[in-house]
N, C-alpha and C positions, 0 to 999 in steps of 0.2 A: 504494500500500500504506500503510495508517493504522501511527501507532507502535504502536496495539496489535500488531499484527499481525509487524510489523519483530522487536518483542520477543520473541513468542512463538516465534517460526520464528528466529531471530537465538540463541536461549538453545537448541536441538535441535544442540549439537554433540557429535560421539564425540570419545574418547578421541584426540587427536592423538597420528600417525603416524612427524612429525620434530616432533624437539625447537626449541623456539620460538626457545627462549636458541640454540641452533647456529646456527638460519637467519637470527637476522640479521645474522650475518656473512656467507652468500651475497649472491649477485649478487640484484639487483631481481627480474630477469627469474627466478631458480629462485626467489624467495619467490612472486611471482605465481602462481609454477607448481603452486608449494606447497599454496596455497588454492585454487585451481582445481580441483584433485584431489582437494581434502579433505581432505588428509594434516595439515590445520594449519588451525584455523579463523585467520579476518581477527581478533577481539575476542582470542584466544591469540596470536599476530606481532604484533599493538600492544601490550602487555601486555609482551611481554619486550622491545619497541622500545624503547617507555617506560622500561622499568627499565634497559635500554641509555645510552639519550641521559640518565637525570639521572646514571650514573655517570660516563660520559667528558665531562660537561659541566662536571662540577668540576674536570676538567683542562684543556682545552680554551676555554670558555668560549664559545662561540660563539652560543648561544640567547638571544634577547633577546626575543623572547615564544612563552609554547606555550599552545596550545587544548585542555589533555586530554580536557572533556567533550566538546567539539565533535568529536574523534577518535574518541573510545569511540561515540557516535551512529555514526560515520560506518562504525565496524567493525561494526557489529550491522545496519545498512542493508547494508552487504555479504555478512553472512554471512545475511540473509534472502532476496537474491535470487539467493543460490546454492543455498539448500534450496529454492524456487519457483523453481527451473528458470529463471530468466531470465539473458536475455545477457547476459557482463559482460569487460570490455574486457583490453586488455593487461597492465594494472598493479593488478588488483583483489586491494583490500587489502594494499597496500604501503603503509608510512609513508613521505611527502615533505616534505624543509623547504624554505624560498622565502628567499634574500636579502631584505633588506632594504630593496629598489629597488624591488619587485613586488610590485603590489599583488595580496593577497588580504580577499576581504569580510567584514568585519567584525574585520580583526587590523590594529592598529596598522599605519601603514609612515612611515616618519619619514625614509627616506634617509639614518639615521645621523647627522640633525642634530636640535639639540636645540629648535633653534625649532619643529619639525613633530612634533616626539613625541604631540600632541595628534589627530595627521591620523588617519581611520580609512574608510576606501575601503567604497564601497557594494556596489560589483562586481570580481573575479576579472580581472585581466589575462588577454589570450586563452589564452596559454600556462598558468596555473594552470587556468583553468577547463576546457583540452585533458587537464589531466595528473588532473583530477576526473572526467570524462567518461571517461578510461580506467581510471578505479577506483581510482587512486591515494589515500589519505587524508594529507591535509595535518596535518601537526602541529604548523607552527608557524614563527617569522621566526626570521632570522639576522643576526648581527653584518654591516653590509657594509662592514669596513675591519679593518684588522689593531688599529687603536684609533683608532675612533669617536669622536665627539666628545663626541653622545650615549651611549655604551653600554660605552667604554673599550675595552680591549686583549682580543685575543684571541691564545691559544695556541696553537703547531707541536704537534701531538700527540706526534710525532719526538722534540719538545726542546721542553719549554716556554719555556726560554730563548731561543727561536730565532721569527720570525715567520713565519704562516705567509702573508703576502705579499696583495697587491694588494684590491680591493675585493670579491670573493667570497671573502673567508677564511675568514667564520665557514662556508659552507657547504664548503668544501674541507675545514676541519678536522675539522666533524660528520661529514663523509662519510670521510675519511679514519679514522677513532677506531670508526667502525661506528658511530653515533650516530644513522645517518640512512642509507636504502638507497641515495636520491637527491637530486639537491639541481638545484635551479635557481637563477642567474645571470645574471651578464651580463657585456658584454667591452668594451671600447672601443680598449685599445692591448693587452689581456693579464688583464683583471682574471678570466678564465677560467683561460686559461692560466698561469699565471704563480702564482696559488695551488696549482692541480692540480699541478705541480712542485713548490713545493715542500712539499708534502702527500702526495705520491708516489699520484696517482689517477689516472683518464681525464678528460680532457674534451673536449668540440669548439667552437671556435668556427664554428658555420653558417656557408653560403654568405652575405652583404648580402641580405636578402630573402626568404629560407627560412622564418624566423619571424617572427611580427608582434610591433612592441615595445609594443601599445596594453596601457597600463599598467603600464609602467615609470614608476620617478618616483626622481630629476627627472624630466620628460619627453622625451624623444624626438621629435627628430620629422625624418623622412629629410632633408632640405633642411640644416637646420643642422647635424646631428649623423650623416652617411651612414657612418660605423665601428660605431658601438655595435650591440652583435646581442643573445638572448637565448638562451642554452644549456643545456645540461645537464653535471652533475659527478655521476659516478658511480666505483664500484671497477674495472668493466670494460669493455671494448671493445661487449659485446656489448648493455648497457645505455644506452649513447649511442646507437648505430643504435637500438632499441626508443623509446627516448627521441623523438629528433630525427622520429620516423613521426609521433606521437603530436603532436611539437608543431608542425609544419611547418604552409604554406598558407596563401592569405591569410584575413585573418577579415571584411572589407570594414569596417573599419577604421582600419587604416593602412595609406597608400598607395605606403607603399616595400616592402608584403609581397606578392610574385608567386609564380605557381602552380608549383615548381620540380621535377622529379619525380626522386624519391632512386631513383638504380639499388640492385640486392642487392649489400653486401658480397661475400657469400660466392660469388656468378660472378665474381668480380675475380681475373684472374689471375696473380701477383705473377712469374708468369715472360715475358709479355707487356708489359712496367711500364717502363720510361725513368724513370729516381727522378735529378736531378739533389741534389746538396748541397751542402754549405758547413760549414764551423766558427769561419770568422771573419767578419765584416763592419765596414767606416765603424763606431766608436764601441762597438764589442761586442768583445773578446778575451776568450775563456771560460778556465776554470780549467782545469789539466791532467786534474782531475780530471773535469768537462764534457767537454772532446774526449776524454778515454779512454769514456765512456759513450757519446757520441755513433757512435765507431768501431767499439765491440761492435754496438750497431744497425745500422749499415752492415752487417759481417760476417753479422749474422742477414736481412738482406735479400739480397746477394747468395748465401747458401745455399738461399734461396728462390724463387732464378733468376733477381730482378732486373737489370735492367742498371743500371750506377752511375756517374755521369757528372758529378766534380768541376765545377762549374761557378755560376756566382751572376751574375744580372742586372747591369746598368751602372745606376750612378743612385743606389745605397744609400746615398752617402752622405747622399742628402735627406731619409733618414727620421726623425733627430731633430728638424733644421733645421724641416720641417714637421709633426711633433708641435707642437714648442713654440708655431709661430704656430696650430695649430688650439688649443692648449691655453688661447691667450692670448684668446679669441672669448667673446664672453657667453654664456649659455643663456637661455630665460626658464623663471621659478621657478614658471610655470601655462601649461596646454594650451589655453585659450582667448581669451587677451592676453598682449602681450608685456610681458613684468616680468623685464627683464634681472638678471642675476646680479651683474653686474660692468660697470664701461665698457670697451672697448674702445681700447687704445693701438694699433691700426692704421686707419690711413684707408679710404676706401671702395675708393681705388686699389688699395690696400696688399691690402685681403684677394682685390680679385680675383687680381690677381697670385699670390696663395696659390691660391687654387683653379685658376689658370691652372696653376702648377708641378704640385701635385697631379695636375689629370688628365695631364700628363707623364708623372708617376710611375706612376701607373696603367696607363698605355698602354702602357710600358717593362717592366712585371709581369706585364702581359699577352700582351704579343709573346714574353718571354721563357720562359713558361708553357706557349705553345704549341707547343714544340719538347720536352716534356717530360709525362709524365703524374703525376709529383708530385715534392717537396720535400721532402729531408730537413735538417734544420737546428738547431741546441738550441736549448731555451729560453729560458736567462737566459745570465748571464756564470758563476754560481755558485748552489750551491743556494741553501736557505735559510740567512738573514743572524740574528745576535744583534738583539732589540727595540731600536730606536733607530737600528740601523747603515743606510748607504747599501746599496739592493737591487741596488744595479747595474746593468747596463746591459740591458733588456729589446728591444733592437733586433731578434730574429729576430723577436718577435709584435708588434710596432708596424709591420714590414713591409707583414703580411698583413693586417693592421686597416686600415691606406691602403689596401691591392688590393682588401679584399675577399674574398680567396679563405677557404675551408673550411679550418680546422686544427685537427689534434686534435693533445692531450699524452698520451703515455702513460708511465709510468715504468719505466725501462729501466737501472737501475743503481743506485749508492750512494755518497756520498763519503770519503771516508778515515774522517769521523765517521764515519761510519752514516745522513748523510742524502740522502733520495732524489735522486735527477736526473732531470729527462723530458726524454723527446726529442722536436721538432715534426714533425709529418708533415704539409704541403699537399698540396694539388692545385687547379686552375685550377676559376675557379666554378662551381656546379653540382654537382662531380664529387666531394661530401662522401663517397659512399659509395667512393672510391678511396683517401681518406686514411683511412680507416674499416677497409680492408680490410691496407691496409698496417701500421696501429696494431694491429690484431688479430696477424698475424705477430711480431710484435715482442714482443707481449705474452705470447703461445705459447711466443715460442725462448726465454724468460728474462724476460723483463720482467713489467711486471707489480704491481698495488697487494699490500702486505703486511701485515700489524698490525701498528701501531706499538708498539714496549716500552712506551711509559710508560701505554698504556691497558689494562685490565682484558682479559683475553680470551672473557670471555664474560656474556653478563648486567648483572647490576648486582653479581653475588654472588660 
């Protein structure tokens, strides 16, 4: 279809149905739904997107480049192939932002440092060019550090006093503020999780090999770096599962992304379920205010017929001990020669011996997985912390970043401030739409993303 044409058929909208400024505070999944129906043109939902994300972005901060015209295109290419009747995907005409790490073509990606701010990607990471291909409209990059070196601080929408934590902030905090319907990511010990908490949203960190990381940057690549995954941050349970279909499978590629097949949520039956948990672990003691959150979830899982069975693997105490030797390991700074990051203060013995331990650790995750159909656990020690202060102790999702397994955040309470708390939900690899199903329950009985006060409620107006 020529842009004439795009234009012509793209400018044939009635009179919308629902209010543009309401829906983007909806879920992804009911704005898609939205446009699909017609109830809402694609160019009217980016338009109050737009007017959305530059007001909570003065609070917030978290946008460090947006494409409007390349947007507004992409909403009128949408709203033309739904006047000519053609197919169009999951997320047609929803606005998506991308961290920082991931690369999209033709928008800056600098990884949040200031030597690469010049960098500018020819091609779409698989996962962006998955979440394009379902109709999604990109609008733009995100902070990926609570303060960047390149791009400075970003804001808890909650508290702007307050950080909203780990390496996908900016996009925890857009999505959180209603800024942004979804947001992509990535995780290496928590930088999914561990924002989504303290932003009070959903997210998942995928099964190790669910999604491809080809183009992410720094780079990735399974051998050196087998934690790091690529996910989604969304407001709800049900926009993860949509998400995670969209992005999953290999792309031939990378060769650590295998053909993994997501059972449905919703046939998961929470009264069939073996949920083992925990509230403390090796080097984590959570806030009172944490374990009273953590225990309402409990409660709301056993009303739901699961069986609950205090219990935590042997071995936890290895999970900082091997964070910090994986932490201490170089990366290289390009995907086609090695240009290490850093030297290496461990010997060659030194690191196999790490990886000897590790797959210990691994194997011990996994033996103890298999007597259980998922994991309930918190996600920090505390919520979110004042700019500056120590986050604390992140060992429930630095666990499952060693195992591997699927975990989703969802938020499930509030701290004496008024700031959110999530709760972790695992389950053994693979079996993402288990912890999927059980994050949904929790979300239902109470839980659940909220607006935060300090952002406008609706609009930019």
């Amino acid at each position: 279809m020529d842009a004439d044409a795009v234009e012509r058929l793209g400018s044939r909208r009635s009179t919308p149905r629902t209010d543009p400024h309401t829906l983007v505070l909806a879920s992804a999944t009911t704005q898609a739904a939205a446009v699909a129906c017609r109830d809402v043109s694609a160019t009217d939902l980016l338009e109050a997107q737009l007017e959305r994300l530059h007001a909570v972005d003065e609070v917030v901060r978290a946008v460090v480049h947006l494409d409007e015209p390349g947007a507004r295109r992409a909403a009128r290419v949408a709203d033309a192939a739904l006047a000519a009747g053609e197919p169009i995907g999951p997320l047609h005409g929803v606005g998506v932002t991308v961290k920082d790490w991931i690369d999209v073509a033709g928008m800056p990606c600098s990884g949040g440092a200031s030597a690469h701010r010049g960098r500018m990607p020819g091609h779409d990471a698989s996962a962006v060019a998955r979440l394009r291909r379902a109709g999604a409209i990109v609008l733009g990059k995100t902070n990926p550090a609570e303060r960047s070196e390149a791009f400075g601080a970003t804001f808890n929408p909650h508290d702007v006093t307050r950080s909203p934590t780990g390496s996908s902030s900016g996009e925890a905090a857009l999505v959180a503020a209603g800024g942004s319907a979804l947001g992509l990511g990535s995780d290496s010990g928590g930088s999914l999780r561990q924002p989504a908490h303290a932003c009070g949203i959903c997210t998942i960190r995928p099964s190790s090999g669910r999604v491809p990381l080809s183009g992410h940057f720094p780079v990735i690549t399974p051998l050196l770096d087998p934690r790091t995954v690529i996910g989604p941050l969304a407001r709800t349970v049900d926009d993860l599962e949509l998400a995670l279909r969209v992005l999953q499978g290999p792309d031939g590629r990378d060769p650590s992304a295998v053909p993994l097949p997501l059972g449905e949520a919703r046939d998961v039956d929470p009264s069939a379920l073996r949920v083992a948990w925990w509230l403390e672990q090796p080097d984590c003691t959570p806030t009172a205010d944490t374990q009273r959150v953590v225990r309402g979830a409990l409660t709301w899982l056993a009303a739901a017929g699961a069986t609950l069975v205090e219990d935590r693997p042997d071995g936890l105490e290895a999970v900082y001990p091997l964070s910090r030797s994986y932490w201490s390991l170089p990366e290289s700074e390009e995907a086609e020669r090695w240009v290490p990051t850093c030297a290496s203060d461990l010997s060659a013995s030194e690191v196999q011996r790490f990886r000897f331990e590790w797959d210990r650790f691994r194997a011990r995750l996994t033996r103890f997985l298999s007597a259980y159909d998922a994991v309930l656990t918190p996600t920090a020690a505390r919520p979110a912390v004042r700019h500056g202060r120590d986050a604390g102790s992140v060992a429930p999702t630095l666990t499952f970043s060693l195992g591997g397994q699927p975990a989703v955040v969802v938020p499930c309470g509030r701290s004496a401030e008024g700031l959110p708390i999530g709760v972790q939900v695992a389950a053994p690899i693979g079996d993402d739409h288990v912890a999927l199903a059980l994050a949904r329950v929790l979300e239902r009985a109470g839980g659940g993303w909220w607006l935060p006060a300090g952002v406008a409620s609706g609009g930019g107006r």
